[in-house]
N, C-alpha and C positions, 0 to 999 in steps of 0.2 A: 504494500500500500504506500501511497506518494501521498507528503500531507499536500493537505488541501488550500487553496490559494483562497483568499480572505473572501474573494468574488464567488466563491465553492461555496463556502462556509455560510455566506449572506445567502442563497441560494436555499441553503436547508432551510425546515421550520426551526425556529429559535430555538424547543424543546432538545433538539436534534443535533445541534452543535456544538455542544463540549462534548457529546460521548464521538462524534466524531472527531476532534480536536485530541481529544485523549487516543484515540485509537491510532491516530494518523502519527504523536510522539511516542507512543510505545514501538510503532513500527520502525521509527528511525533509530531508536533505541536498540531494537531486537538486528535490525541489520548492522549498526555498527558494533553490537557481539557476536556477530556471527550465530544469531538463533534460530533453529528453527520456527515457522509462524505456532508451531504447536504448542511450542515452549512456553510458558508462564513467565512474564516478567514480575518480579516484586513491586509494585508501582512504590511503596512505603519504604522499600534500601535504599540506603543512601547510593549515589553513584559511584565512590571507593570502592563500598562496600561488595557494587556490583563485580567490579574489576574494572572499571572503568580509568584511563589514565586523564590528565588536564589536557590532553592531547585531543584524546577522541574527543571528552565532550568539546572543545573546542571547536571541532568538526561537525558535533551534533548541532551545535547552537549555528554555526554556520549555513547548514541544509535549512534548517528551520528557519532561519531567519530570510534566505533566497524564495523560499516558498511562501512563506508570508508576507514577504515584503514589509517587515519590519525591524528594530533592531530589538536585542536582546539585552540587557544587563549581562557581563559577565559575574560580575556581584549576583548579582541575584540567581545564577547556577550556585553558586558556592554559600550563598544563605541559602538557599530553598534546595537543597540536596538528593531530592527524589523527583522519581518522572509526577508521581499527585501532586506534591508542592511547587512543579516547573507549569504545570497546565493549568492550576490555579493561577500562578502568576499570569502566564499570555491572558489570561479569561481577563485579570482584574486589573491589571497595568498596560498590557500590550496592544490587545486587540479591542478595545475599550467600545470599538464603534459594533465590533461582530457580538458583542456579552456585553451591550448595557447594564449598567446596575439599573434595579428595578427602583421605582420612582418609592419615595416614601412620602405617607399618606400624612398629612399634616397631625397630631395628635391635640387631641381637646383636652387640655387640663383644666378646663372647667373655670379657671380665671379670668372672670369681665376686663377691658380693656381700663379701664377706669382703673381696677386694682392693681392692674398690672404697671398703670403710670404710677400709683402713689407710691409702691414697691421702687420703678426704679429710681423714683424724689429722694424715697429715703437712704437708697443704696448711694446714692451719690452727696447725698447731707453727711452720711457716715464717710462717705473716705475722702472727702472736704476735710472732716474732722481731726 
C-alpha cells in the first residue's frame, strides 16, 4: 500500500480517514523492515524498540512527507516514538485541513452577562489592589 496523497485522503468520508492514514504508515513502516503484509506491526513500540535505526526512520519521514506533501517535525519522530503516536501527530498538527478538530459547542455556565461584568469589575479592583 502507497500512502495516500492528502487529495486521496479529502476524497474518503471523514469517518474513513485516519484508519486509512494509519494503514497507509504502518505500510511504510512494515516495508522499511522488510515485513511481510501478514506480519503484525506493534503500532505502541517504540521505533528502537522496533529495530529501527535514525536512518530509516529518517527515510520513513521522508516517503511520508513526499506523499503528503507536507513536512514532518523531526522532533516530533523522537517525542512521539510509535507508529499510534506519529499518526496522531499528522491527524493533529500536520494534516490539520484533512482531521479538523471538531468544533466545540459553546458551554452555558449558567452566568447572566450582567454577573459576568461585575465579576470581571471586581477581578480587576482586586489586582488594581
Amino acid at each position: 500500500m502507497t500512502v495516500p496523497t492528502v487529495e486521496a485522503l479529502l476524497a474518503l468520508p471523514a469517518s474513513e480517514r485516519p484508519d486509512a492514514l494509519e494503514a497507509a504508515v504502518v505500510a511504510e513502516f512494515r516495508a522499511a523492515m522488510l515485513m511481510e503484509d501478514t506480519e503484525a506491526l506493534p503500532l505502541d513500540k517504540a521505533f528502537f524498540e522496533l529495530g529501527l535505526t535514525s536512518l530509516r526512520i529518517t527515510d520513513i519521514k521522508r516517503r511520508l512527507e513526499a506523499a503528503l506533501d507536507c513536512e514532518i517535525s523531526a522532533n516530533a519522530l523522537f517525542n512521539r516514538p510509535t507508529v499510534r503516536d506519529l499518526v496522531a501527530y499528522l491527524m493533529s498538527d500536520v494534516l490539520v485541513d484533512v482531521f479538523p478538530r471538531a468544533e466545540q459547542a459553546p458551554v452555558d455556565s449558567g452566568v447572566s452577562a450582567s454577573d459576568k461584568a461585575l465579576v470581571d469589575d471586581l477581578l480587576q479592583d482586586l489586582y488594581r489592589a
